[in-house]
Every structure is written in structure tokens, then in C-alpha cells.
TORKOLZA-466939 format. One record per atom (N, C-alpha, C): residue number from 1; residue in one letter; chain; atom name; x negated, y negated, z negated. Coordinates in steps of 0.2 Angstrom, whole numbers. Layout:
N
<r i="NUM" aa="A" ch="A" at="CA" east="X" north="Y" up="Z"/>
...
// end
This chain:
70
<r i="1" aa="X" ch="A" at="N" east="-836" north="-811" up="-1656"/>
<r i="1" aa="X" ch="A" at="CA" east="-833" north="-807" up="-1661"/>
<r i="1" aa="X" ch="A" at="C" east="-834" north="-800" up="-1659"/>
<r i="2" aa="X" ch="A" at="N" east="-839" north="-799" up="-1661"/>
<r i="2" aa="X" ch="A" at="CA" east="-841" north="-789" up="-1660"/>
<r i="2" aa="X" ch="A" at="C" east="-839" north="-786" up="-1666"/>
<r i="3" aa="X" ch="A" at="N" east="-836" north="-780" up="-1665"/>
<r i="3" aa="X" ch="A" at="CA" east="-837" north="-772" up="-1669"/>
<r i="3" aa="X" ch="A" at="C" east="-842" north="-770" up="-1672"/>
<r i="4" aa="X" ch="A" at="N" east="-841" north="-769" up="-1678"/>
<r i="4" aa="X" ch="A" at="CA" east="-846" north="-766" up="-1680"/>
<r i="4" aa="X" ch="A" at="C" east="-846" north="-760" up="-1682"/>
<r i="5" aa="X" ch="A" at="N" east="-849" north="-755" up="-1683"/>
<r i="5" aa="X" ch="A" at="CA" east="-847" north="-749" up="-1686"/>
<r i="5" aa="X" ch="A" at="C" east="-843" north="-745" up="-1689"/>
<r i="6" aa="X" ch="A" at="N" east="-841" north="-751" up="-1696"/>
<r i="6" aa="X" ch="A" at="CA" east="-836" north="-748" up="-1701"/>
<r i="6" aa="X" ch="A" at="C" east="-830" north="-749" up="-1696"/>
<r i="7" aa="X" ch="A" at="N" east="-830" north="-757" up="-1692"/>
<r i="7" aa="X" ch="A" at="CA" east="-822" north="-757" up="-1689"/>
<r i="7" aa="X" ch="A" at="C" east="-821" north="-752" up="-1685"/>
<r i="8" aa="X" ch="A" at="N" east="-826" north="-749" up="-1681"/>
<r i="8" aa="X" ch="A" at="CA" east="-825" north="-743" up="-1675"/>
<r i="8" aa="X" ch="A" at="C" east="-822" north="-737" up="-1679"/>
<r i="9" aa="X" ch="A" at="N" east="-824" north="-735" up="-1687"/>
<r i="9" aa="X" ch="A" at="CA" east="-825" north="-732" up="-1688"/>
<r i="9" aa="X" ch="A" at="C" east="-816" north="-729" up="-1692"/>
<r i="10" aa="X" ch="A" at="N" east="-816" north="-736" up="-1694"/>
<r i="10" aa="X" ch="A" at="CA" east="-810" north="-739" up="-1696"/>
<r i="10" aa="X" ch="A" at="C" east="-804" north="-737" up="-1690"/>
<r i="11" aa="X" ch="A" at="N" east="-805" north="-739" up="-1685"/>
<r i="11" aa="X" ch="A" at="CA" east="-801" north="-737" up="-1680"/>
<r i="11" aa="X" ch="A" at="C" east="-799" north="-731" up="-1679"/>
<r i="12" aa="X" ch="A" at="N" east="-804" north="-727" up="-1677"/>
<r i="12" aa="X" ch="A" at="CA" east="-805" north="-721" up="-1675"/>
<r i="12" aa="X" ch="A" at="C" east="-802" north="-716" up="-1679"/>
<r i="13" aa="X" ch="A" at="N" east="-802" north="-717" up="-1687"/>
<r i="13" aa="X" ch="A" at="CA" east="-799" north="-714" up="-1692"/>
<r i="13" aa="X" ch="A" at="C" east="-791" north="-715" up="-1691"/>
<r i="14" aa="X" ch="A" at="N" east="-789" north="-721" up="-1690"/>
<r i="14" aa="X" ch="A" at="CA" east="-781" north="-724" up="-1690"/>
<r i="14" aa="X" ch="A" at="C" east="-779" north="-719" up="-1683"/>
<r i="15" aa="X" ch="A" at="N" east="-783" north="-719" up="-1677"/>
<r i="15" aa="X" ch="A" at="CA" east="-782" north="-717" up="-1669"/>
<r i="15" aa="X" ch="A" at="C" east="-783" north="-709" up="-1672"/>
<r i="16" aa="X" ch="A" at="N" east="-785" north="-706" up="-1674"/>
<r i="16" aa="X" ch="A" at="CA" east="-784" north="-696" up="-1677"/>
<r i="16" aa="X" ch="A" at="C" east="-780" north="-697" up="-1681"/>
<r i="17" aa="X" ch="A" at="N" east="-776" north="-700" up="-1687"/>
<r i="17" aa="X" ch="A" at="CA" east="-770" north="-700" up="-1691"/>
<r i="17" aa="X" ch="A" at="C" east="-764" north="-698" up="-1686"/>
<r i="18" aa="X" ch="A" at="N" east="-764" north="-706" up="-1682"/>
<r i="18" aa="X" ch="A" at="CA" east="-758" north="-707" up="-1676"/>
<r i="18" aa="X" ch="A" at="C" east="-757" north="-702" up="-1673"/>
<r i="19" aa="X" ch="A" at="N" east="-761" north="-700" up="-1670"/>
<r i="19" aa="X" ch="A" at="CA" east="-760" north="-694" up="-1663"/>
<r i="19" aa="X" ch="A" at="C" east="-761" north="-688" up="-1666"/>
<r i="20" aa="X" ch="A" at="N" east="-767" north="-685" up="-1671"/>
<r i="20" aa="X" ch="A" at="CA" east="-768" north="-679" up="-1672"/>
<r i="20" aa="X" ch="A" at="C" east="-774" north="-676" up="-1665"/>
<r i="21" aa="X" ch="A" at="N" east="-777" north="-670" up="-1669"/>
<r i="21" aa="X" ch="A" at="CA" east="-781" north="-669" up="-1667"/>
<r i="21" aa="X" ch="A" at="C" east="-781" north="-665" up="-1658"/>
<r i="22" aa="X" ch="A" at="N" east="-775" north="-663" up="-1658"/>
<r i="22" aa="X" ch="A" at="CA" east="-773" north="-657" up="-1654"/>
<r i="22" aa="X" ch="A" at="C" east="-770" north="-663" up="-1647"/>
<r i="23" aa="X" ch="A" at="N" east="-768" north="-667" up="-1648"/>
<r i="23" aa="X" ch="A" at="CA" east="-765" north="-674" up="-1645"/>
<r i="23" aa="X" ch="A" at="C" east="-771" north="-676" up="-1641"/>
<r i="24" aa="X" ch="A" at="N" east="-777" north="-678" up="-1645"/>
<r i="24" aa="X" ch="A" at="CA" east="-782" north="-682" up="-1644"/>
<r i="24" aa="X" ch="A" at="C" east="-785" north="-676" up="-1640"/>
<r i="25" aa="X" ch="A" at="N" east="-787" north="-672" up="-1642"/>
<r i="25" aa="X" ch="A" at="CA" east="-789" north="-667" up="-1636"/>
<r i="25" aa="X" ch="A" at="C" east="-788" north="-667" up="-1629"/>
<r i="26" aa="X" ch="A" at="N" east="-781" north="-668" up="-1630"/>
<r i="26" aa="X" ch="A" at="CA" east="-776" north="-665" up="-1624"/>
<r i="26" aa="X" ch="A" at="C" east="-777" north="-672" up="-1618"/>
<r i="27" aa="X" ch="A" at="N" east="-777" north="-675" up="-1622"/>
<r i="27" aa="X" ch="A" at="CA" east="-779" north="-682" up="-1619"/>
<r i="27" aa="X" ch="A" at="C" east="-785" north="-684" up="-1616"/>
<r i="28" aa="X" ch="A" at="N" east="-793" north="-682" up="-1620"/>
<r i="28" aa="X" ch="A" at="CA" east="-799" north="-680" up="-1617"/>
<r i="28" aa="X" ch="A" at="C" east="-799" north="-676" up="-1612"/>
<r i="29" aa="X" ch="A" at="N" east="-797" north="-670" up="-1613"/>
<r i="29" aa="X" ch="A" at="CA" east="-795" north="-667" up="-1606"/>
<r i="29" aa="X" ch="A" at="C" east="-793" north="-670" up="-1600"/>
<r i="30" aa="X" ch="A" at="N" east="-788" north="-675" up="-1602"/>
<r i="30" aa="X" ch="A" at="CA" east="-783" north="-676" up="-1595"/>
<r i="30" aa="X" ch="A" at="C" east="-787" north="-680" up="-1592"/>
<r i="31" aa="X" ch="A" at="N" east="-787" north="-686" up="-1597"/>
<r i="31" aa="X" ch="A" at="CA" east="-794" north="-694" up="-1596"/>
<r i="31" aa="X" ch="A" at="C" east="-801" north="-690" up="-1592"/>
<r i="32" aa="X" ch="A" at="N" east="-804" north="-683" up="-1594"/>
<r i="32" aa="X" ch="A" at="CA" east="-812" north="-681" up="-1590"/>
<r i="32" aa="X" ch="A" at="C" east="-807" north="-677" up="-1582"/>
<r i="33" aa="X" ch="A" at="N" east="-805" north="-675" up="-1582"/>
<r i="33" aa="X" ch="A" at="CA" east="-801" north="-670" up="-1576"/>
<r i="33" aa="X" ch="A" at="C" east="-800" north="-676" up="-1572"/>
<r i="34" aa="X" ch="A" at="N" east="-797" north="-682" up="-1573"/>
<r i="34" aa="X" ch="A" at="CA" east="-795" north="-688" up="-1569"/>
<r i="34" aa="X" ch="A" at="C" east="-802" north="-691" up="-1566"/>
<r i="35" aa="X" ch="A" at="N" east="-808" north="-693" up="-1573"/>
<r i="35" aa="X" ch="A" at="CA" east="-813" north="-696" up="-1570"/>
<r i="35" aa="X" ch="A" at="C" east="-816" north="-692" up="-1564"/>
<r i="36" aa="X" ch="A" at="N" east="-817" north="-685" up="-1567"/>
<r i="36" aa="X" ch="A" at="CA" east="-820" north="-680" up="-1562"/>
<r i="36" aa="X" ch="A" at="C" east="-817" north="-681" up="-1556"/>
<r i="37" aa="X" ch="A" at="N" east="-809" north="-681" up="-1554"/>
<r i="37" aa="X" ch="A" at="CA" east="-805" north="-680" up="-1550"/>
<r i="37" aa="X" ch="A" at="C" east="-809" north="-688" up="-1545"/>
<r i="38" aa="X" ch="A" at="N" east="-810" north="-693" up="-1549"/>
<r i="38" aa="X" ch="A" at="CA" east="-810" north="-698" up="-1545"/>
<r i="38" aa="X" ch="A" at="C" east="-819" north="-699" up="-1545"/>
<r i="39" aa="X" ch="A" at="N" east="-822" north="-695" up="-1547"/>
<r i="39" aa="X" ch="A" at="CA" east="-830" north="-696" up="-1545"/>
<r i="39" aa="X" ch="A" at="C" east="-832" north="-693" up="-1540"/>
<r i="40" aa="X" ch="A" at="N" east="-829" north="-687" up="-1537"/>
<r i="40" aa="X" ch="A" at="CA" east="-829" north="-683" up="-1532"/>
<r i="40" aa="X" ch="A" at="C" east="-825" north="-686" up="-1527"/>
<r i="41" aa="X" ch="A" at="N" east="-822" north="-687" up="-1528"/>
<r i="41" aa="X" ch="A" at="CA" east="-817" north="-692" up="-1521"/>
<r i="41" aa="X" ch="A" at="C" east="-821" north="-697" up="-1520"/>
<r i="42" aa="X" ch="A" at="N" east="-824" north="-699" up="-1523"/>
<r i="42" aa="X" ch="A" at="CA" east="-829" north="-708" up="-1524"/>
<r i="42" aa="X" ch="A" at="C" east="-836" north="-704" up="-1519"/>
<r i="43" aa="X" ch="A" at="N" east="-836" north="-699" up="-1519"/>
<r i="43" aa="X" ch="A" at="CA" east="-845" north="-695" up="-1517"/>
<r i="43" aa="X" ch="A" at="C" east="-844" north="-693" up="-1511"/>
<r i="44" aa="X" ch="A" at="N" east="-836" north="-692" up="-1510"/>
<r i="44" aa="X" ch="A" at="CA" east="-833" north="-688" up="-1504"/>
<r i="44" aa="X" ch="A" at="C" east="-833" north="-691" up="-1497"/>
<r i="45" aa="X" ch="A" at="N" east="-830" north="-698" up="-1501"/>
<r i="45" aa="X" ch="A" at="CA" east="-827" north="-703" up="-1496"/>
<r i="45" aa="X" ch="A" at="C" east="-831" north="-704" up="-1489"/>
<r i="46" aa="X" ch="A" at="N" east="-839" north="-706" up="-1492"/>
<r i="46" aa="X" ch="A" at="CA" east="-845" north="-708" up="-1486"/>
<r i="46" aa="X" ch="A" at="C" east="-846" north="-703" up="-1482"/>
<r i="47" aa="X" ch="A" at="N" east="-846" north="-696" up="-1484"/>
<r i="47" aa="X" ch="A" at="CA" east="-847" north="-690" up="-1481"/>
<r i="47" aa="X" ch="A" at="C" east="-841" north="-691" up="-1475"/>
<r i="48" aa="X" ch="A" at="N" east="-835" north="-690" up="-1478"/>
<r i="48" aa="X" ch="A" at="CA" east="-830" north="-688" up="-1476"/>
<r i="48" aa="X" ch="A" at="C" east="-829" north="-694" up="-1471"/>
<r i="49" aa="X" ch="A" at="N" east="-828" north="-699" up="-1471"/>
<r i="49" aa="X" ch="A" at="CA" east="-829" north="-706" up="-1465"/>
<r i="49" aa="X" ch="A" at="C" east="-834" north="-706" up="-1460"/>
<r i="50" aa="X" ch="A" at="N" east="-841" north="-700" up="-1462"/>
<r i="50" aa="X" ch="A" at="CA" east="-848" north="-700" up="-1458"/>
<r i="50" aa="X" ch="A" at="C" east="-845" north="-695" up="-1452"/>
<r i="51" aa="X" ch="A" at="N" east="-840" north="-690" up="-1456"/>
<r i="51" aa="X" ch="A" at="CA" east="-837" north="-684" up="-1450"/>
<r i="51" aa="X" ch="A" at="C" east="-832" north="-687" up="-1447"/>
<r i="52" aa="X" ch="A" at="N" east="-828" north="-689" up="-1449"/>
<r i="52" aa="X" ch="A" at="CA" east="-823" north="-694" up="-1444"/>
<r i="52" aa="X" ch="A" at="C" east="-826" north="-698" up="-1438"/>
<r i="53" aa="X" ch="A" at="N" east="-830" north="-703" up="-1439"/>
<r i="53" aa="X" ch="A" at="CA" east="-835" north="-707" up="-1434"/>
<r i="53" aa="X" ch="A" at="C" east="-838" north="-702" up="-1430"/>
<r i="54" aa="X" ch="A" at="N" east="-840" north="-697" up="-1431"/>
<r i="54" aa="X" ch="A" at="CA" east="-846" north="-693" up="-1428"/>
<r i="54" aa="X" ch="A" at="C" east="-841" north="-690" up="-1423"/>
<r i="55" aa="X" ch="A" at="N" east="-834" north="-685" up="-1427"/>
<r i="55" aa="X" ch="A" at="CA" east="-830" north="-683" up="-1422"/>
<r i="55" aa="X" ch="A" at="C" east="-825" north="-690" up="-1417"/>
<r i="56" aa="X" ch="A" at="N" east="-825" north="-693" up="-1419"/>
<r i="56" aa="X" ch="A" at="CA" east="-821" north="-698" up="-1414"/>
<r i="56" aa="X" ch="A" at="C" east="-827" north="-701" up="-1408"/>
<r i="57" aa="X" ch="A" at="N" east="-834" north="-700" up="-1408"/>
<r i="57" aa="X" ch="A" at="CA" east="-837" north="-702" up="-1403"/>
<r i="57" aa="X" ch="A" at="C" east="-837" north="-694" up="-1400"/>
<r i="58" aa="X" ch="A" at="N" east="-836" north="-692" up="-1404"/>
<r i="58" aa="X" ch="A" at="CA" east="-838" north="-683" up="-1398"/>
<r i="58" aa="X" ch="A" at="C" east="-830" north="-682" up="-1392"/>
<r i="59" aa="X" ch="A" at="N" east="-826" north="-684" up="-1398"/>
<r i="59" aa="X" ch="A" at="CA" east="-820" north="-685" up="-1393"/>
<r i="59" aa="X" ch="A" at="C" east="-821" north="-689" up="-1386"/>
<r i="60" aa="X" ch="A" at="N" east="-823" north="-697" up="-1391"/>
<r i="60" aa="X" ch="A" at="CA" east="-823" north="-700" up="-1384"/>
<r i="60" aa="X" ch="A" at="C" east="-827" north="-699" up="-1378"/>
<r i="61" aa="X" ch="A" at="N" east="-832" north="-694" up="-1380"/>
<r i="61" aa="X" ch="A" at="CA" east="-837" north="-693" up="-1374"/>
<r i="61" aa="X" ch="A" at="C" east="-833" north="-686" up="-1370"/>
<r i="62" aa="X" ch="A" at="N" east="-830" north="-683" up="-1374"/>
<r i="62" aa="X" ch="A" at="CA" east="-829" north="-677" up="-1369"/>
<r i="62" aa="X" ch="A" at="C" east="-821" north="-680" up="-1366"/>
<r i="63" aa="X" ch="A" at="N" east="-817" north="-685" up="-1366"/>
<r i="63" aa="X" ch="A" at="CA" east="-813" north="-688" up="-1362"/>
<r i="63" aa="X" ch="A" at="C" east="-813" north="-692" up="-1357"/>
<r i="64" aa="X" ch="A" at="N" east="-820" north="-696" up="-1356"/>
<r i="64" aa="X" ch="A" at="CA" east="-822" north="-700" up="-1352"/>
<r i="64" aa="X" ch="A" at="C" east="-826" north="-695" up="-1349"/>
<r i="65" aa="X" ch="A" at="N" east="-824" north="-695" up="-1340"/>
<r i="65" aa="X" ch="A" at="CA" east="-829" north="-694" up="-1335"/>
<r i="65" aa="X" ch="A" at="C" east="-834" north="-697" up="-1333"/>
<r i="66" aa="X" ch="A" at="N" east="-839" north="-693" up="-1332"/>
<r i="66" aa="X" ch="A" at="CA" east="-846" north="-694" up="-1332"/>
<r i="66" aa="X" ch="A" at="C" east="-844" north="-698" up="-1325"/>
<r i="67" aa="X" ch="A" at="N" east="-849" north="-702" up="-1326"/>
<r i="67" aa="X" ch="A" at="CA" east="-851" north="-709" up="-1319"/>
<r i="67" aa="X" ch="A" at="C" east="-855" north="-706" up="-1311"/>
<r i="68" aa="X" ch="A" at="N" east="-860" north="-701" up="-1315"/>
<r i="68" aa="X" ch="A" at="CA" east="-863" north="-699" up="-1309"/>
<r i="68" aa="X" ch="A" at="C" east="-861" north="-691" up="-1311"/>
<r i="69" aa="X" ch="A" at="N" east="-860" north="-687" up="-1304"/>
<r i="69" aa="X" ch="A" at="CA" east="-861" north="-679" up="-1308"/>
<r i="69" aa="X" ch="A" at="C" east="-865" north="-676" up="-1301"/>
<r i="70" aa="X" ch="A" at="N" east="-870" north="-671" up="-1303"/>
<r i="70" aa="X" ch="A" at="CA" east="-873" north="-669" up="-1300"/>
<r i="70" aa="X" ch="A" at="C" east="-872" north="-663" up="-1295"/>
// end
């Protein structure tokens, strides 16, 4: 059972009655601000995990004494 045009089209006229134009807006807005919000957090994460790991071995080298010192 797929959609065809008219039903999308059918929808979408019923979906701008219901809400109005200024609703739907406000709604696009909030829906793209969330995605954005969550596709930078998604791009961040590996970066952000890579500096974590990175600073937790620099830690554990400058808390461990060196074996041999010269």
C-alpha cells in the first residue's frame, strides 16, 4: 500500500487547515534547530572521545615514574 500524490497531497492540505500556516512554521523551525542540534553532537562525539583518550594517556604518562632516569 503506497501513496500516491493525490493522497500526499490530500494530506498535506488537511495538515495546513489543522495547524495553519504560522504553527507549521514554528514547528519546521523547532524539528531543523533539533536535527542540526543532533548532527553536530553526532560529528562531535568522535572528535570529542579522540581528545579524551589522547588526554587520559598524557595523564597517565606524566603520573607514572620513569623506570630508568638518567
Amino acid at each position: 500500500m503506497s501513496f500516491g500524490i493525490t493522497e500526499l497531497m490530500i494530506i498535506l492540505v488537511i495538515v495546513l487547515l489543522l495547524f495553519g500556516t504560522k504553527k507549521l512554521r514554528s514547528i519546521g523551525t523547532d524539528l531543523g534547530g533539533a536535527i542540526k542540534g543532533f548532527r553536530s553532537a553526532v560529528t562531535d562525539e568522535p572528535a570529542s572521545a579522540k581528545a579524551e583518550s589522547s588526554e587520559e594517556v598524557n595523564e597517565t604518562a606524566a603520573e607514572s615514574p620513569s623506570v630508568e632516569q638518567k
